[in-house]
N, C-alpha and C positions, 0 to 999 in steps of 0.2 A: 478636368481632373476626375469629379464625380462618373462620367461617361469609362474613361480610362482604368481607375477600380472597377468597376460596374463587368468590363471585358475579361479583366483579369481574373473576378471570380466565378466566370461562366469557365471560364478556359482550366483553371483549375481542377474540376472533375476531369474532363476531358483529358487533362494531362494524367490523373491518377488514374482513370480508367485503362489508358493504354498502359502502363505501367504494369498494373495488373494482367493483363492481357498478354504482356510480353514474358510475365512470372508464370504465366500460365501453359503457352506455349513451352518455356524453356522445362518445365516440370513434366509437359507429356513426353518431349522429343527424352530428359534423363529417364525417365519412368522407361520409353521404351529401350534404351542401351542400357539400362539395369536388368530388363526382363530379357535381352537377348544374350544379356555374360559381358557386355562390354566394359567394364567396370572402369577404366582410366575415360573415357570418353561420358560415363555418367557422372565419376567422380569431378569432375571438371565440373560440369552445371551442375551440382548438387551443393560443390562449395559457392559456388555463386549466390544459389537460393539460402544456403543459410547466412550467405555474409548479408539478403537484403531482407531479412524475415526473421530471423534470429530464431528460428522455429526448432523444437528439439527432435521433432518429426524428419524434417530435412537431414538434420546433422545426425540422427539413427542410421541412415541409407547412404547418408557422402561416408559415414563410419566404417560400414561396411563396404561398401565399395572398396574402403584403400585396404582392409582385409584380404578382398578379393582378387586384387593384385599380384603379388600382397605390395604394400608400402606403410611397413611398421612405423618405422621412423616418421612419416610425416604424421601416420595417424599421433603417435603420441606429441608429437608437438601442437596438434589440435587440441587435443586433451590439455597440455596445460596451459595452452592457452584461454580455454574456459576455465582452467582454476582459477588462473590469475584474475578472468571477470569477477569470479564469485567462489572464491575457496572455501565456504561452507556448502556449498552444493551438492548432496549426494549422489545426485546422476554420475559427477564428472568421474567420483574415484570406483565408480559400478563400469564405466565404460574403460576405465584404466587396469579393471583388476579383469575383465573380459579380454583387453588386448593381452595384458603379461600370460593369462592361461590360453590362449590363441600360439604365443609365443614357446609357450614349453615351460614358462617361468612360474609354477604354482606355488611356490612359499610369497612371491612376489604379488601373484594375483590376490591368493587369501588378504594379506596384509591390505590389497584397497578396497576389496571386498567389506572388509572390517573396520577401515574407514569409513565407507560410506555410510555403513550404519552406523556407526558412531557420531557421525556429524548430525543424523536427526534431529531437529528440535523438540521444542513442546506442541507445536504446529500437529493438529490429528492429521490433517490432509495430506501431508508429509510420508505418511507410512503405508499406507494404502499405494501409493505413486512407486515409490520403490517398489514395495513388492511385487509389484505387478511387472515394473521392471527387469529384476530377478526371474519372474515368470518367464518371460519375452526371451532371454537370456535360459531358459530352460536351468536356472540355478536353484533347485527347488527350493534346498537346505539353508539357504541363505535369504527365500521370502518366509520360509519358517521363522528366521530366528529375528525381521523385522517384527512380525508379528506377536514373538513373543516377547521380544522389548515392548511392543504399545502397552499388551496386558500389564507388565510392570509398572509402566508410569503413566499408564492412566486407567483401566478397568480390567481385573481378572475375567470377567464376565464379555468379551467383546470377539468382536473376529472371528466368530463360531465356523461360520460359513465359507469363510477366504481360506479358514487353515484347513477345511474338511475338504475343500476343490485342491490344495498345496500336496496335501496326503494321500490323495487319491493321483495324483501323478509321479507321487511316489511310490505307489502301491501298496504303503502302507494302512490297509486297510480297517486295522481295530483302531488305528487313531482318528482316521476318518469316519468311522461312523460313535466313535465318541465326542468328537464333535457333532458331528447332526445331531445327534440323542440331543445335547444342550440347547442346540440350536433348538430343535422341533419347542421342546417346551418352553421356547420363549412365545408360541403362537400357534395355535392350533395347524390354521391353512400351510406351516412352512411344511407338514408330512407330505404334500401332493410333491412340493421341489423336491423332497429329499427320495422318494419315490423314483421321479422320474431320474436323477441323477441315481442313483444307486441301476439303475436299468443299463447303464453303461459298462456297468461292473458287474456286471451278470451276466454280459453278454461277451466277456470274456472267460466265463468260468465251465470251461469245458469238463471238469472232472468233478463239478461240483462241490470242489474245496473252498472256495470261496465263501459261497453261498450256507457251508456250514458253519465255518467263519464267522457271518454276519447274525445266523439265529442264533449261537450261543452266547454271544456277547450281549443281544438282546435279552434274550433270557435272564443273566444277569444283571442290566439293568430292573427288567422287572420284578425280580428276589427283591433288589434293593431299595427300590421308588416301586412299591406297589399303589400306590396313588397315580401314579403318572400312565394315564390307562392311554394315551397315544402310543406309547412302547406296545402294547399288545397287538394296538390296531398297525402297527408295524410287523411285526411279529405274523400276524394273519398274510399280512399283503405276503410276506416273504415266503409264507410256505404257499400261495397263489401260484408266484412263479417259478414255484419247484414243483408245479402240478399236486401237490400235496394236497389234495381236498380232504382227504381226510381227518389231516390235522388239523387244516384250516376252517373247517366246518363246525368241530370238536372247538375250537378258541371262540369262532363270534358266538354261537351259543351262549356258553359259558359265561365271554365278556357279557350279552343281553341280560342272561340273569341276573348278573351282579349291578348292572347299572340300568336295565331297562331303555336305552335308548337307543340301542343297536340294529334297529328294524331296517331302518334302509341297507346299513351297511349287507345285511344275512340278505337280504331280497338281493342282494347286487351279486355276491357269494353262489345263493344259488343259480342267478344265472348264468353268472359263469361257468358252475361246475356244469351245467346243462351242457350248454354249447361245446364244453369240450368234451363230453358225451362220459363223467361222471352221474350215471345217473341216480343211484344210490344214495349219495351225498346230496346229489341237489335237490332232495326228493325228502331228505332230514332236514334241509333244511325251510323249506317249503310247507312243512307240513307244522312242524316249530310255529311259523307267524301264523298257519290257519288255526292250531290249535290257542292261539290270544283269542278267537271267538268272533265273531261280526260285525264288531263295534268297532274291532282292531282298524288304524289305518294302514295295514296292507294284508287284511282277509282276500280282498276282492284282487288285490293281484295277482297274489301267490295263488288264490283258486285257479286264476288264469293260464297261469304260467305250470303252473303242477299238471296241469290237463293236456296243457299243449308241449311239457316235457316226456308225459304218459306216451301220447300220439308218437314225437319221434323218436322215441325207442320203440316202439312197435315199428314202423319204419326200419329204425336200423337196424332191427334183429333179422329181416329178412326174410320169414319164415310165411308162407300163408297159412297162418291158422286158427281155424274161421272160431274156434273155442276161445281164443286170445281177443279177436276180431271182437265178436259176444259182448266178453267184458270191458273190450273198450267203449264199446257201443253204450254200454250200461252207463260208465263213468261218464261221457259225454254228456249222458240225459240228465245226470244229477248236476254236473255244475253246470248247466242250461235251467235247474231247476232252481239252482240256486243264485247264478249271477244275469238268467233271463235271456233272449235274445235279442241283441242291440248291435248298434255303432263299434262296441267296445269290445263285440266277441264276433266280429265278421270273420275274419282269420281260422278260428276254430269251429267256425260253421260251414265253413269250406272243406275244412279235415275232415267233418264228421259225413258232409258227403261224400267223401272221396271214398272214405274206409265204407259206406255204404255200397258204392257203385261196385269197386276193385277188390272188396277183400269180403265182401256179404253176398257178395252178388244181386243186388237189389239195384240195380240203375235209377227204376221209378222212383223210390224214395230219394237219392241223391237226386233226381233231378226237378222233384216238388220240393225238397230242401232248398235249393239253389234259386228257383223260381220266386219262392215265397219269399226268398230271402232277398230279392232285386225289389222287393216294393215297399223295402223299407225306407222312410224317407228319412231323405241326411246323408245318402252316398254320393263317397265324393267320385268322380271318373277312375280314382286308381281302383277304386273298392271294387266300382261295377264291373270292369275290365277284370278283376280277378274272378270275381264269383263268373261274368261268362266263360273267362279261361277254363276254368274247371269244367262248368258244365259240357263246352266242346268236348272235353278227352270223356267226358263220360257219354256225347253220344258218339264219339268214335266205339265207346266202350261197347257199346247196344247197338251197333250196327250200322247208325243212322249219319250216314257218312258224311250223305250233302248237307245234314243239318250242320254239321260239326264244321263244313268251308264254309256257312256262312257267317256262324258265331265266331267263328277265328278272325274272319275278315272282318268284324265290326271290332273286335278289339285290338286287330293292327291298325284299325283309321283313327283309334282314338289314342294308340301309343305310340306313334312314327317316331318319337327321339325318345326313347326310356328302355332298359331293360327289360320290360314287360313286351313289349313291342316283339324286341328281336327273339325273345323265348316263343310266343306265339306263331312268328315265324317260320322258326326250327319247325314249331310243332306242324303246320300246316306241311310246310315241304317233305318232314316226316311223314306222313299221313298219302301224300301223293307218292312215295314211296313204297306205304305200303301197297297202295293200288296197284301196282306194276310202269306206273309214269313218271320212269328213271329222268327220263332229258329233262321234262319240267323242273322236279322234284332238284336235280343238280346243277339245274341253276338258278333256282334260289339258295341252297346252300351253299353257290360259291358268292351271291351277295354277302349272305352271311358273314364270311370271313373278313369283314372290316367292321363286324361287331364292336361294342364298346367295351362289351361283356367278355372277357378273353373263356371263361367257360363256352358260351354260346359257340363263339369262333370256333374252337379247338374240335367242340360235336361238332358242326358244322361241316366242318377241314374234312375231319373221321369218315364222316358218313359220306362225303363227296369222292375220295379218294376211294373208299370202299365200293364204291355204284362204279367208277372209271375201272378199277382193277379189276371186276368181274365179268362189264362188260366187253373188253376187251380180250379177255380169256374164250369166250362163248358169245359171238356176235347174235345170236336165236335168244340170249338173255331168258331162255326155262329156267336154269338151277335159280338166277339168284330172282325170278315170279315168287318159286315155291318157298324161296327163302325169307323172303319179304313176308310172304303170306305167313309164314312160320313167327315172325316179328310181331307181327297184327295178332295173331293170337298169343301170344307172350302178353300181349301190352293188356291183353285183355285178361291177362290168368289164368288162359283155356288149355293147361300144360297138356292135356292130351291129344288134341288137337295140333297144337306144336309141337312133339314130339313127333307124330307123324310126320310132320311136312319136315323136318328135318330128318327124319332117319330115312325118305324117300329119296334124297337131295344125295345121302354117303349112300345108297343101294343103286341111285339109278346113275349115278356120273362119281362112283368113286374115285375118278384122278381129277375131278373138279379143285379148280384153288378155294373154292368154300368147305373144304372137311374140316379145316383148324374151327373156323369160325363155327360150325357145326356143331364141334364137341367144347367151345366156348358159350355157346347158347344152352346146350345141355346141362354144363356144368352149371350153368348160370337157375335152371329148371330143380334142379337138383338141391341145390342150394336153399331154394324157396318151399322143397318140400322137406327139409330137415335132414336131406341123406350127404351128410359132407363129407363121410368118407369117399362116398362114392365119385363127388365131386371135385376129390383132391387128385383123383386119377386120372379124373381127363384132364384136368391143368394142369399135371405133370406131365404128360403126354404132351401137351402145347409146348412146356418149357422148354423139355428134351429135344422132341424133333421139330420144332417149328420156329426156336429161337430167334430166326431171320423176319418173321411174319408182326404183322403190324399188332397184334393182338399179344407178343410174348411180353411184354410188360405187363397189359391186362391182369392176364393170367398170373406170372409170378406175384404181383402184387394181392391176388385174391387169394392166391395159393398160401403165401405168407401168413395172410388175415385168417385165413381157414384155420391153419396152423396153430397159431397164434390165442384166438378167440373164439376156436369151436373145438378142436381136437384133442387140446391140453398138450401140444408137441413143442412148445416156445422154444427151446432150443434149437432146434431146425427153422421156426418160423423164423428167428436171429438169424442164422445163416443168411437166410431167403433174401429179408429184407437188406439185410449187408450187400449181396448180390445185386438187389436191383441198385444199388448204390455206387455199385462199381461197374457192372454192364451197361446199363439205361442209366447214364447220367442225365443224358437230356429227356426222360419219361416227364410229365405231368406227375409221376407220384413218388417222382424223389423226396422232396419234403414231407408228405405224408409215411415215408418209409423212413426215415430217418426221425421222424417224431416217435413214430411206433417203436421202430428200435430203442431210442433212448429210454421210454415210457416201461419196457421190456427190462430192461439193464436195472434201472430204479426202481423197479417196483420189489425190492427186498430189502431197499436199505433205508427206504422212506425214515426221516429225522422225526421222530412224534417231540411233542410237549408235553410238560404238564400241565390236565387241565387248571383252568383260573376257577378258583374256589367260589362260592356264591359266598357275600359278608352276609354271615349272620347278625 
């Protein structure tokens, strides 16, 4: 007998496993005639699974199914037959009042709609379930009005969060962010959720009604909870991503004064305004944490970051001049004087030999800069590989050609999987390019093109396709020697010397396919010496007649920026950049044209605030 038990309860899993197993089965085989539309053939094994699992999951999808049909009549006989199980159930009158408006039957629906909330308990768990269900059912109005029954009979203070996601699929927006406001000050950390949700709703806000929307209502909060200083540091973010630094700049200030603990937030402010090439702001605010004094804990960044925001706006003004050069040169030495040479300023001792070599014309110095600067100990492999990277283009910069393949080739063996790697790359097969050693030169830049780096690839692609389409034009490959050599002195700042080899290039083979690129080098020369009118003319000339050519995006994109940020003609530079948006859709600098555009459009209706008072 003992033996016999003993069998029976080995066999027992055994028998519930397979059970399960055949549950499991029958659930993929309805899953996949529910995903294919078969809806009677899933409805079939759906009512199956929920007659053996009683699962409300199952009976959601056999529900629909007989929708899908349709087969109303049986559905609602399903339905009351879960009444009958359990008549205070609110699922069953939410699935009843979903079939009668399926139906056409909307006084009918409302009515179990309004049921089923009314059968609620005291149960909290109860109301959350529903709602959500409501949700599911896209009934938004109907998980609103669970929600405000909980407040009633059990906390006016609750559901902050449920009803602010409920109202945001509503679109009603000031109720949803009067819930957050609640929510937030129940806890500091919930402003990063409400942040990041509020980013969904900004990113439908094409005319910026929204978004104005959202700062005055904040506003008003803070008239009226001026204690509740999370509202400001909201208030900031928002005018963040309305590009609005200058309001936003103008608030963390203000907010530091008054509370003093705002330091990181303004360091974080301004670097963002850096990066999206606010340099003005970022540079108020920067100067704010250095002038706290030396003790401050973020003197030593913001020193950092001020210098290395200095350097790239010198950069992107594009202008070589060497007076500007000078005073960068100056500011380098002093916060070198002040935060020393280290670990923590490699990055900007690599800038300061660049603007040495490129923009001073002093190679020797940038390259005892860079020298001295390899024997500092503590560098990790990416440091070293940067500071040789540099050093190479500086002895490309001086001449010293072979030295520069072989400093390149010690920093490709030390970066074979990293973006530093495939930049050095580029660079070297640039450099065989310049030499006139097209074949080698393009076929490393068609390795390239499985870069990781989609920048890298794209130069890459550029410059590969550029070497094929000239040589093919001119099998003697002279125009694009002199052309190349034209490049090599560009890279080195020798605009007189490349000007020559370019204007030899349009005198000696004028029906060459290099004239566009010609007067795109020029203009590019032009540029760099401060003459932009002059250089809006040869990119008009590229737009006009050359619009088929690989470079008419280039150009109408610079052409716009010209426009735009050097000529004071923003009305046309709008046109331009519209253009590239409707010609060159597939350009690289459609989203950069359509940011500028926007950037263009806003910049006269910027929302200011008023500043937050310092407490006396």
């Amino acid at each position: 007998m003992r033996t016999l038990l003993g069998i029976l309860f080995l066999l027992v899993p055994a028998v519930l496993f397979g059970q399960n197993n055949d549950l499991q089965n029958m659930a993929n085989l309805a899953s996949k005639y529910y995903q294919d539309k078969e809806f009677g053939k899933a409805a079939e094994l759906y009512e199956q699974l929920y007659a053996s699992t009683k699962s409300e999951g199952y009976f959601n999808i056999y529900f629909d199914c007989l929708l899908g049909i349709p087969d109303f009549d049986k559905a609602e006989k399903a339905i009351k037959k879960g009444i009958r199980g359990n008549s205070t159930d609110s699922y069953w009158y939410l699935q009843w009042g979903f079939l009668k408006k399926t139906q056409g039957q909307m006084a009918e629906s409302v009515k179990m709609y309004e049921k089923a909330i009314s059968t609620l308990s005291e149960n909290p768990t109860e109301y959350p379930n529903l709602a959500n269900q409501f949700i599911n059912r896209r009934e938004y109005e109907y998980a609103e009005k669970v929600y405000v029954k909980a407040r009633a009979s059990q906390n006016p203070a609750i559901y902050n969060y449920e009803l602010a996601r409920i109202y945001y699929y509503m679109r009603n927006y000031d109720l949803m962010l009067n819930e957050y406001l609640e929510w937030m000050k129940q806890k500091e950390t919930n402003l990063e959720i409400v942040k990041s949700n509020l980013q969904s709703v900004l990113s439908m806000d094409n005319d910026g009604e929204i978004s104005k929307q959202l700062k005055t209502y904040v506003l008003k909060r803070i008239q009226q909870e001026p204690a509740q200083l999370i509202y400001n540091r909201l208030l900031i973010w928002l005018f963040i991503q309305d590009k609005n630094f200058v309001a936003a700049t103008r608030q963390a200030i203000a907010l530091d004064k008054r509370t003093g603990t705002e330091d990181a937030n303004v360091f974080g402010l301004a670097n963002v305004s850096a990066s999206n090439k606010y340099y003005d702001e970022a540079a108020k605010a920067y100067d704010y944490l250095i002038s706290k004094g030396k003790n401050a804990e973020y003197y030593n960044l913001a020193s950092q970051q001020r210098m290395q925001m200095n350097y790239d706006r010198f950069i992107d003004e594009g202008v070589l001049d060497v007076v500007r050069a000078k005073e960068l040169q100056n500011l380098f030495d002093q916060t070198f004087a002040t935060l020393g040479i280290s670990l923590k300023t490699v990055d900007l001792l690599i800038e300061y030999a660049h603007l040495h070599a490129f923009y001073l014309n002093q190679p020797a110095e940038a390259i005892k800069t860079l020298t001295d600067g390899l024997t500092m100990s503590g560098l990790n492999v990416q440091e070293i590989s940067a500071m040789k990277a540099e050093l190479s283009d500086v002895y490309v910069y001086s001449g010293d050609l072979w030295e520069a393949v072989i400093t390149y080739s010690q920093v490709i063996e030390n970066n074979k999987a990293n973006p530093l790697g495939d930049d050095v790359k580029f660079k070297k097969a640039k450099l065989g390019y310049y030499m006139g050693n097209f074949s080698w030169a393009k076929a490393q830049l068609d390795a390239l093109r499985a870069s990781t780096s989609k920048l890298i690839a794209n130069d890459a692609m550029e410059l590969s396709l550029f070497i094929s389409d000239n040589l093919e034009t001119d099998s003697t490959a002279t125009p694009l020697k002199i052309f190349a050599r034209a490049d090599l002195h560009l890279f080195r700042n020798n605009f007189p010397e490349a000007l020559t080899a370019l204007d030899s290039v349009s005198s000696i083979y004028p029906d060459n396919s290099l004239i566009d690129d010609v007067d795109f080098r020029k203009a590019g020369i032009l540029q760099k010496q401060g003459k932009f009118e002059e250089a809006s003319v040869l990119l008009n000339t590229i737009v006009k007649d050359h619009s088929w050519e690989m470079l008419a995006d280039d150009a109408l994109f610079q052409l716009a920026t010209l426009y735009g940020n050097k000529l004071n003609r923003k009305p046309e530079a709008m046109e331009l950049f519209k253009k590239m948006l409707t010609d060159y859709p597939g350009s690289v600098y459609v989203v950069d044209a359509r940011t500028e555009y926007r950037k263009m459009q806003e910049s006269e209706v910027k929302t200011e605030a008023p500043v937050i008072q310092k407490e006396k």
